[in-house]
N, C-alpha and C positions, 0 to 999 in steps of 0.2 A: 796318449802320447803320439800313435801314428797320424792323429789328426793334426792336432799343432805340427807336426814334421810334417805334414801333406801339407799345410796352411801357409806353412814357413816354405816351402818350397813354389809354393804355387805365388807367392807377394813376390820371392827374391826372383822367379822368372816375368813377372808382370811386372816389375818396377812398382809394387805398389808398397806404401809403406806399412806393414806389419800393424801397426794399430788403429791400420784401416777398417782389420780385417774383424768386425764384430763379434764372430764366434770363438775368438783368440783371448777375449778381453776376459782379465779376471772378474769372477762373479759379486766379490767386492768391489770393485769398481764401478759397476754396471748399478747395484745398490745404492753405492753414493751417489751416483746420476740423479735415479728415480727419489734419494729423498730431498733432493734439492728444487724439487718441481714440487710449487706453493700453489693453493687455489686460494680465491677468497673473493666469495659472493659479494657483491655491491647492488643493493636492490633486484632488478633483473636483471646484472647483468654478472659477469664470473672477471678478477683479473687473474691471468693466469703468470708465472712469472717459471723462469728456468726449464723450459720446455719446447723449447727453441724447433723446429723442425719434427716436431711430433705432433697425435691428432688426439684432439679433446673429443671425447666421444658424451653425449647426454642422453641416461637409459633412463627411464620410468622405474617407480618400484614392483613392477609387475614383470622386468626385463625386456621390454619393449625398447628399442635403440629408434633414439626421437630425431638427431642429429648426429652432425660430425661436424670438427672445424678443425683446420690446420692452421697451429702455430706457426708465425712464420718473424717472431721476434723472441727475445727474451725475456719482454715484460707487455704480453698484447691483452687490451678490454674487448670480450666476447659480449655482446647484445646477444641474451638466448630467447628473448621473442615467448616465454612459457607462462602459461598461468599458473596462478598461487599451488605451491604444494612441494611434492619432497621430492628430488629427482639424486640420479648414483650420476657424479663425473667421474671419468676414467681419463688419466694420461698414460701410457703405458703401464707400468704395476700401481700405479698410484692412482686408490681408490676414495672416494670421499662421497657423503653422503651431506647435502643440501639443502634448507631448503629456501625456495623464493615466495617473497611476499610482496 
């Protein structure tokens, strides 16, 4: 509760609008976000859709972090440049397992 009142207090002195304030956002909502962000492999390449201003990250199955790309539309085709085999995409909670042939 002190945080939301600290939160709430600290937007209504910044002029900022309250559901700017990402830590404020209910955790359902935050959920709806993340299941709205779709992948879907197209030979070598990923399209990714609803993910607007987040970053695609591409791990290895070993945890190896190969790349990063930054969304920067709502429905962008990533070229991942990887040879054949199983790779983890990450959008923020949203995990998927891959593979390119």
């Amino acid at each position: 509760m002190r945080k939301s009142l600290l939160a709430l207090t600290l937007a209504l002195s910044l002029s900022v609008p309250v559901l700017a304030l990402p830590f404020m956002m209910d955790p359902n909502v935050v959920a709806q976000m993340d299941q709205d962000v779709t992948i879907t492999v197209e030979g070598n390449a990923v399209l990714v859709k609803g993910a607007e201003g987040q970053t695609l990250e591409v791990i290895s199955l070993t945890g190896r972090k190969l790349a990063e790309y930054r969304i920067e539309s709502p429905a962008q085709r990533v070229e991942l440049n990887l040879s054949r085999g199983c790779y983890v995409l990450k959008i923020g909670k949203v995990v998927r397992k891959v593979s390119i042939r």
